[in-house]
N, CA and C of each residue as an Amber inpcrd file, in Angstrom:
protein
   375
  -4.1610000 -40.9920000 174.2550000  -3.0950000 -41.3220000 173.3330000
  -2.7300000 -42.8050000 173.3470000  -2.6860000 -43.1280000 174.5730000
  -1.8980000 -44.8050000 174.5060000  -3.4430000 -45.8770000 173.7790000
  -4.7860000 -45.5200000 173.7990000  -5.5340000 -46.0810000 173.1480000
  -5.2890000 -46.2350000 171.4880000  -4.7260000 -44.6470000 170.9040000
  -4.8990000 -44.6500000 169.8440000  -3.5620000 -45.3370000 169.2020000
  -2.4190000 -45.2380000 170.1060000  -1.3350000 -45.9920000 169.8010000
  -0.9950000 -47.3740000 169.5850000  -2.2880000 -48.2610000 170.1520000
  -2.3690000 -49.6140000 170.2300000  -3.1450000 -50.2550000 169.6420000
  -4.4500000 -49.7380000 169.2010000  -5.3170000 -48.8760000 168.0760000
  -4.2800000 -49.5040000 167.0880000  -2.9380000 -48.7550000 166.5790000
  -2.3490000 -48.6460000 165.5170000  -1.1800000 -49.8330000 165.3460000
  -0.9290000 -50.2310000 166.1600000  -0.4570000 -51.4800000 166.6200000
  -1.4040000 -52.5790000 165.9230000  -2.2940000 -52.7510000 166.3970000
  -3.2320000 -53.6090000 166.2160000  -3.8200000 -53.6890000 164.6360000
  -4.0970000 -52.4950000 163.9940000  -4.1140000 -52.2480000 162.4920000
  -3.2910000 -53.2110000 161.9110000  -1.9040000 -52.4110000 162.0330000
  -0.9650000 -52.3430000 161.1940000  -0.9380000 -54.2590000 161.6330000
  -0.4470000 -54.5320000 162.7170000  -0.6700000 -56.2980000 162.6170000
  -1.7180000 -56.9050000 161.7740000  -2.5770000 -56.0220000 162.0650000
  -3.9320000 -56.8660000 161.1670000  -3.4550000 -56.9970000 159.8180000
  -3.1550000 -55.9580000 158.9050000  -2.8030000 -55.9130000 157.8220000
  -1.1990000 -56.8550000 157.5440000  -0.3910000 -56.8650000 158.2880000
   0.7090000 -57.4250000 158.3670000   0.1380000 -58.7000000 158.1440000
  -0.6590000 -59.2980000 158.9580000  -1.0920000 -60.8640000 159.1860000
  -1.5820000 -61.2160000 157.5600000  -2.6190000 -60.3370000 157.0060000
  -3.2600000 -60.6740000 155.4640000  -2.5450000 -60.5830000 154.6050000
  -1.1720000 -59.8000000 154.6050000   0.0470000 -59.9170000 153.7440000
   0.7470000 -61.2230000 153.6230000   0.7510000 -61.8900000 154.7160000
   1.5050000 -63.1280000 155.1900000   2.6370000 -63.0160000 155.8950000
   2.7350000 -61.6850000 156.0510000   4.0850000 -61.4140000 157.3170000
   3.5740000 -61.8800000 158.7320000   3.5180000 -62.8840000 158.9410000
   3.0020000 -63.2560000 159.9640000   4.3070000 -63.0900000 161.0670000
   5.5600000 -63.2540000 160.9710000   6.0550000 -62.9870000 161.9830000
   6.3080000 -61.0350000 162.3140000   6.4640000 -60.7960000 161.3160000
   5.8870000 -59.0560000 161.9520000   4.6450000 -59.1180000 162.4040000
   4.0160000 -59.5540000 161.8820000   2.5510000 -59.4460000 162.1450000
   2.4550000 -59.4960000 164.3180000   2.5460000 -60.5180000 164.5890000
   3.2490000 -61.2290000 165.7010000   3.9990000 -60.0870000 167.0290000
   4.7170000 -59.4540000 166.2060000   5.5190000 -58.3360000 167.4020000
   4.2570000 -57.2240000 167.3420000   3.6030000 -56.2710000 166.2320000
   2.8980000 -55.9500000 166.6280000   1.7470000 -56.1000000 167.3020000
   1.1230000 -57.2400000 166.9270000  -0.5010000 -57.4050000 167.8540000
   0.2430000 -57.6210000 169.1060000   1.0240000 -58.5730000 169.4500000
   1.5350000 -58.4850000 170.9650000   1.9220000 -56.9240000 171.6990000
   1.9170000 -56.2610000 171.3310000   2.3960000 -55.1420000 171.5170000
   1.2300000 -54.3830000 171.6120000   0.1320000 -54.4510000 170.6690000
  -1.0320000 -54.0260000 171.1190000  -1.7700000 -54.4770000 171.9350000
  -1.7700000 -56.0670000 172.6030000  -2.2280000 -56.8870000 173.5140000
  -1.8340000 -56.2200000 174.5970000  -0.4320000 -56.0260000 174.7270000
  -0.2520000 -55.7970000 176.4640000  -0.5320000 -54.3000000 176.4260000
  -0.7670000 -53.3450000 175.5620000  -1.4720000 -52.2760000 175.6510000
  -2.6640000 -51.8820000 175.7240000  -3.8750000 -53.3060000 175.3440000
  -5.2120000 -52.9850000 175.6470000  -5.1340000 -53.6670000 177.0220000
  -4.5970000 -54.6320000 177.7840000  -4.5980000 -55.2660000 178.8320000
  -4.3100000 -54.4100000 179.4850000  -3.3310000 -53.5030000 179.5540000
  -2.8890000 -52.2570000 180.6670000  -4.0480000 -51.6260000 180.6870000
  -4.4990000 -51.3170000 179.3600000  -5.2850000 -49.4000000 179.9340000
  -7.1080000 -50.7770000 179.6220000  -6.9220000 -52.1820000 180.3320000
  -8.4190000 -52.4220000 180.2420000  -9.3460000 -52.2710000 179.1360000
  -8.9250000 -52.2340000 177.9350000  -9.7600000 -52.1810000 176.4640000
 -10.2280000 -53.7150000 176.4120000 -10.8770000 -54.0270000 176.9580000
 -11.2190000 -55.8770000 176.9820000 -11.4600000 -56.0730000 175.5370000
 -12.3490000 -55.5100000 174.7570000 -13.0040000 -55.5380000 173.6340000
 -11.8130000 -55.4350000 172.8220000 -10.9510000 -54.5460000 173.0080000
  -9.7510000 -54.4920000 171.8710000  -8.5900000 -55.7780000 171.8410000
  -8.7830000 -56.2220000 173.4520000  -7.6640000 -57.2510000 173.8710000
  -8.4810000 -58.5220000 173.0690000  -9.5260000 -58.4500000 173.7120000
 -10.0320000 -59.5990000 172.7540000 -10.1620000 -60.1510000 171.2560000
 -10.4560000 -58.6190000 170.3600000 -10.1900000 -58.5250000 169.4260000
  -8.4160000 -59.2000000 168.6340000  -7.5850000 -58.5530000 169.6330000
  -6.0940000 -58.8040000 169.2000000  -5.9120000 -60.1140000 169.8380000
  -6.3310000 -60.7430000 170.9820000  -6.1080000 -61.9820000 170.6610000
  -6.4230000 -63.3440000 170.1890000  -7.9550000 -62.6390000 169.3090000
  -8.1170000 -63.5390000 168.0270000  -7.5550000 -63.0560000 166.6600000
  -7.1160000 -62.3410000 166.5620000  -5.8990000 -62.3670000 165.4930000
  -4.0970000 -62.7640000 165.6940000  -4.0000000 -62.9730000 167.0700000
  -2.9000000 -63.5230000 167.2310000  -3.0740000 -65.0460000 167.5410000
  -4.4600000 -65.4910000 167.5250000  -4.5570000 -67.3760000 167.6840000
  -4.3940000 -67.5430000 165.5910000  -4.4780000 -66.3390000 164.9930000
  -4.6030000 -66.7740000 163.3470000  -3.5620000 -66.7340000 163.0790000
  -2.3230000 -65.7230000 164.0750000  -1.3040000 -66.2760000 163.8720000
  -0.5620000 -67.1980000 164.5520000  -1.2970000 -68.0240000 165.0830000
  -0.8540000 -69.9050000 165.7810000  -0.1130000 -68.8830000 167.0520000
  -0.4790000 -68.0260000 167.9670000  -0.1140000 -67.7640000 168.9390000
  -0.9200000 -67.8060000 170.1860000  -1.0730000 -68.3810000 171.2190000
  -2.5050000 -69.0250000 172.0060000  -1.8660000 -67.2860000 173.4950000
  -3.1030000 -67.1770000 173.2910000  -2.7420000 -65.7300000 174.5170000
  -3.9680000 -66.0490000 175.5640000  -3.5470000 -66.1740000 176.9230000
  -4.5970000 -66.9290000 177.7830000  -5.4950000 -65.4910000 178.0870000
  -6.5700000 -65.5290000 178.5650000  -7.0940000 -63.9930000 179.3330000
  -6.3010000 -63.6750000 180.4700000  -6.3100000 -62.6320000 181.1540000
  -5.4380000 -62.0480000 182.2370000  -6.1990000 -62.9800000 183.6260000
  -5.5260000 -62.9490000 184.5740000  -6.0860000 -63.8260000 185.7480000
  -6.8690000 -63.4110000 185.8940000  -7.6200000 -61.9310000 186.1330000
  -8.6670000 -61.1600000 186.7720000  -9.9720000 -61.4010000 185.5410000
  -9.7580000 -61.9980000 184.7660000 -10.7550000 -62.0820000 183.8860000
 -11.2070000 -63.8210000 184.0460000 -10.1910000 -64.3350000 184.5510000
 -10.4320000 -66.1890000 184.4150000 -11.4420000 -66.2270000 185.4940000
 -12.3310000 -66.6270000 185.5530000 -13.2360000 -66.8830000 186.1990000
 -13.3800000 -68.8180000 186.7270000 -13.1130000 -68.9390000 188.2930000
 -13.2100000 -70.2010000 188.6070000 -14.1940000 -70.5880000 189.4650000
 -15.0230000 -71.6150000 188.9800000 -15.9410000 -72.1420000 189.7410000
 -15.9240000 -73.4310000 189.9940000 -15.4310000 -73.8850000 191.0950000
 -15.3510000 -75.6300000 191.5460000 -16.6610000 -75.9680000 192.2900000
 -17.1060000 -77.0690000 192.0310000 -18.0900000 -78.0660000 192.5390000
 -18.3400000 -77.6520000 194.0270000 -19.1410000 -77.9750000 194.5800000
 -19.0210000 -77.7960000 196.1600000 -18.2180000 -79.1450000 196.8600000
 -18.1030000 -80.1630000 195.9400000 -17.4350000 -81.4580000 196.7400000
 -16.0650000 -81.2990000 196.4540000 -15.6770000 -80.3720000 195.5890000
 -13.9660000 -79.6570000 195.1640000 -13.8450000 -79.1300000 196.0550000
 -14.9820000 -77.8390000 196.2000000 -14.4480000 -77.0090000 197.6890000
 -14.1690000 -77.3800000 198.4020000 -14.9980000 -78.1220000 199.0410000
 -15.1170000 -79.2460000 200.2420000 -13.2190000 -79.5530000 200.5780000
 -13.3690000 -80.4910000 199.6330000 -12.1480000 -81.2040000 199.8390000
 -10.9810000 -79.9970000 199.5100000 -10.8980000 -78.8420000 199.1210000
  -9.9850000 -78.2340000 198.7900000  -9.9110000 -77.6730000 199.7770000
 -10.6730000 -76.9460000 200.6890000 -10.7120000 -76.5520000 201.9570000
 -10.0580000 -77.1290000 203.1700000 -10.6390000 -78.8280000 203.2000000
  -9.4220000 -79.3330000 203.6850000  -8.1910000 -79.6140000 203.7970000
  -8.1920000 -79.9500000 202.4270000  -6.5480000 -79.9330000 201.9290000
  -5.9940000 -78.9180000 202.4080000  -6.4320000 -77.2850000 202.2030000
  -5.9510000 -76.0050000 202.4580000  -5.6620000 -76.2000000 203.9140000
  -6.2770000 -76.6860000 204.5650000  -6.2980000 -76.6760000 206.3190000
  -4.9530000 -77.9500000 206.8990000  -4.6770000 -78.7810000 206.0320000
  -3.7910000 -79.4630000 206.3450000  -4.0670000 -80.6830000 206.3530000
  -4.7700000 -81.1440000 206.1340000  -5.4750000 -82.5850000 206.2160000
  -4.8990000 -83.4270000 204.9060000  -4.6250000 -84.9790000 205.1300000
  -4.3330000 -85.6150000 204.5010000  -5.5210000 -86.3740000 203.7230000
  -5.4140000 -86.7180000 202.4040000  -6.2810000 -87.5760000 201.4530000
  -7.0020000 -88.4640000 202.5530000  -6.4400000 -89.2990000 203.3080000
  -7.3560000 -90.2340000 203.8190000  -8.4750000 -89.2920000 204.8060000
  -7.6100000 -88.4250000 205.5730000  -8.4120000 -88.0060000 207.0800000
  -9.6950000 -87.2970000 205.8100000  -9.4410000 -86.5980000 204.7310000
 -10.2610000 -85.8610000 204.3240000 -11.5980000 -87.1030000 203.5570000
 -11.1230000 -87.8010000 202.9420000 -11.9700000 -88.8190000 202.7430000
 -12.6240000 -89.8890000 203.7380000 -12.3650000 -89.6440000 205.0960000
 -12.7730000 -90.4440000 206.3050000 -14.2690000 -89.4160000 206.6390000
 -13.9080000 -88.0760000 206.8370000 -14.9270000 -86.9280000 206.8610000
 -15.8760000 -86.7980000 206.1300000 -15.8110000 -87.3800000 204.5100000
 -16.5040000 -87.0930000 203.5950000 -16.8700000 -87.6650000 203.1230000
 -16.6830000 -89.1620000 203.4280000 -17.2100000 -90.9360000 203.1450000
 -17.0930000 -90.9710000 201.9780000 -15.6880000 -90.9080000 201.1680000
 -15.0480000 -91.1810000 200.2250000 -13.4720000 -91.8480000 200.2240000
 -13.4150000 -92.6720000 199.4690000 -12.0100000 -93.1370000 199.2750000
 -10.8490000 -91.9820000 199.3490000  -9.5230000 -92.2900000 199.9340000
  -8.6720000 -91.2950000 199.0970000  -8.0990000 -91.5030000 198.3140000
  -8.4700000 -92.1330000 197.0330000  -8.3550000 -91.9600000 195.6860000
  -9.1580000 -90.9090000 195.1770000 -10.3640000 -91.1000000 195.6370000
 -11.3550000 -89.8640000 195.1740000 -10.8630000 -88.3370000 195.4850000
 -10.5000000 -89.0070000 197.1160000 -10.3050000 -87.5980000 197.3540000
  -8.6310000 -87.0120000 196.1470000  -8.2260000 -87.8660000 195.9190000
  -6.4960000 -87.2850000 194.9230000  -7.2580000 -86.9400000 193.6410000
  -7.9560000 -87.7040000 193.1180000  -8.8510000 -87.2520000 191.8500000
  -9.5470000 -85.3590000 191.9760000 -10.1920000 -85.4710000 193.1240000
 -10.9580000 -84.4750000 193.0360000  -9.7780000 -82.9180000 193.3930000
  -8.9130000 -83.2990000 193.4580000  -7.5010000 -82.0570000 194.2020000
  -7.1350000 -81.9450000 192.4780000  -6.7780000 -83.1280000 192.2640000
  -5.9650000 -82.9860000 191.0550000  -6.5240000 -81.7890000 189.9220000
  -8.3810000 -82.4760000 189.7260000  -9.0280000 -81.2400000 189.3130000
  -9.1950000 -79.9790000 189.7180000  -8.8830000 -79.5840000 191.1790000
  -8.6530000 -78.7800000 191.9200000  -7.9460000 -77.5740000 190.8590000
  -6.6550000 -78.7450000 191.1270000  -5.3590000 -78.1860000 191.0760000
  -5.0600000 -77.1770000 189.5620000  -5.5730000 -77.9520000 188.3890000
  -5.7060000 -77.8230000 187.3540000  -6.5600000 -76.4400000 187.2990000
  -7.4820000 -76.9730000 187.7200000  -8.3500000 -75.5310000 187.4900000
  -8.1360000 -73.8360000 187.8700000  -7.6440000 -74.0670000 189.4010000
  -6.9430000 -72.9340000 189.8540000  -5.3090000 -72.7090000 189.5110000
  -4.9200000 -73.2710000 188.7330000  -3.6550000 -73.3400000 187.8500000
  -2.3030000 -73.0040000 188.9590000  -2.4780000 -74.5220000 189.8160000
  -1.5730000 -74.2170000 190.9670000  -0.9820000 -76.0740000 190.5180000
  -0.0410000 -76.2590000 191.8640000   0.7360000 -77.0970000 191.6790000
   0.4860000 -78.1780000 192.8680000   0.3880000 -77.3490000 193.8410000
   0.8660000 -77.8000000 195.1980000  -0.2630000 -77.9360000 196.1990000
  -0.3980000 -77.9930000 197.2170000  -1.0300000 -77.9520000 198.6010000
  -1.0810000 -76.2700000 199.1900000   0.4350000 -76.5200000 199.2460000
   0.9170000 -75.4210000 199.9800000   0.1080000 -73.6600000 198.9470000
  -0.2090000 -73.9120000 197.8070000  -0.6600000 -73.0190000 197.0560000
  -2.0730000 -72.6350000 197.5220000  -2.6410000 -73.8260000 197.9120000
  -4.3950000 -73.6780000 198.2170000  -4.3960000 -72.5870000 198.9970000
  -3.7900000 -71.9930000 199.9680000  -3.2760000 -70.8780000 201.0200000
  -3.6730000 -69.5500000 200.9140000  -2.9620000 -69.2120000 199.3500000
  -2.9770000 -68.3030000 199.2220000  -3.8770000 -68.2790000 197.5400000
  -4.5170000 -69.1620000 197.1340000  -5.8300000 -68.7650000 196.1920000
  -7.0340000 -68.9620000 196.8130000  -7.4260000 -69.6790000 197.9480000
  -8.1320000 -70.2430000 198.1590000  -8.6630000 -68.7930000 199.8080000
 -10.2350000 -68.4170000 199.7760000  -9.8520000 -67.6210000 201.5640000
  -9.6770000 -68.4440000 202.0620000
């Protein structure tokens, strides 16, 4: 049932959106989004959230779907960082500046969509 309910969600937005009700349009596909994301319909989520980027609404994928892959000289240095080490000690180890080494965190940082140091902890084993 909750497939076919979101299913209908997702319709009825569709059609809402080609009318130009774009802000109805809007409550339903969202509504069908977090209903294919619950019951795992990837194909349907995906579906609804390229009709909610037509309605200028940007819907990221769920974390378990973002897939991150850093450099081995990211790891490297992210590993340290994670362990406690400062820009220089980590760039003394790795015969790099620590500018490089703040450059290469920063991309770190960005990528695993964290902020801090203290974050590497707990995304990072």
């Amino acid at each position: 049932m909750p497939v076919a309910l979101a299913r209908a969600h997702l319709l009825y937005g569709e059609w809402l959106r080609r009318q130009g009700r774009e802000p109805d349009a809007r409550g339903q596909l969202s509504a069908a989004h977090d209903m294919f994301v619950e019951i795992g319909a990837e194909a349907f989520a995906e579906r609804t959230r390229r009709e909610l980027a037509e309605c200028g609404v940007s819907v990221s994928p769920p974390a378990t779907q973002r897939t991150v892959e850093l450099t081995e000289q990211e790891s490297r240095i992210a590993r340290r960082a994670r362990d406690g080490r400062s820009n220089a000690e980590i760039g003394a180890e790795l015969f790099l500046s620590a500018r490089t080494v703040e450059w290469h965190l920063r991309k770190v940082f960005t990528e695993l969509g964290i902020s801090s140091r203290r974050e590497l902890r707990t995304v990072l084993p």
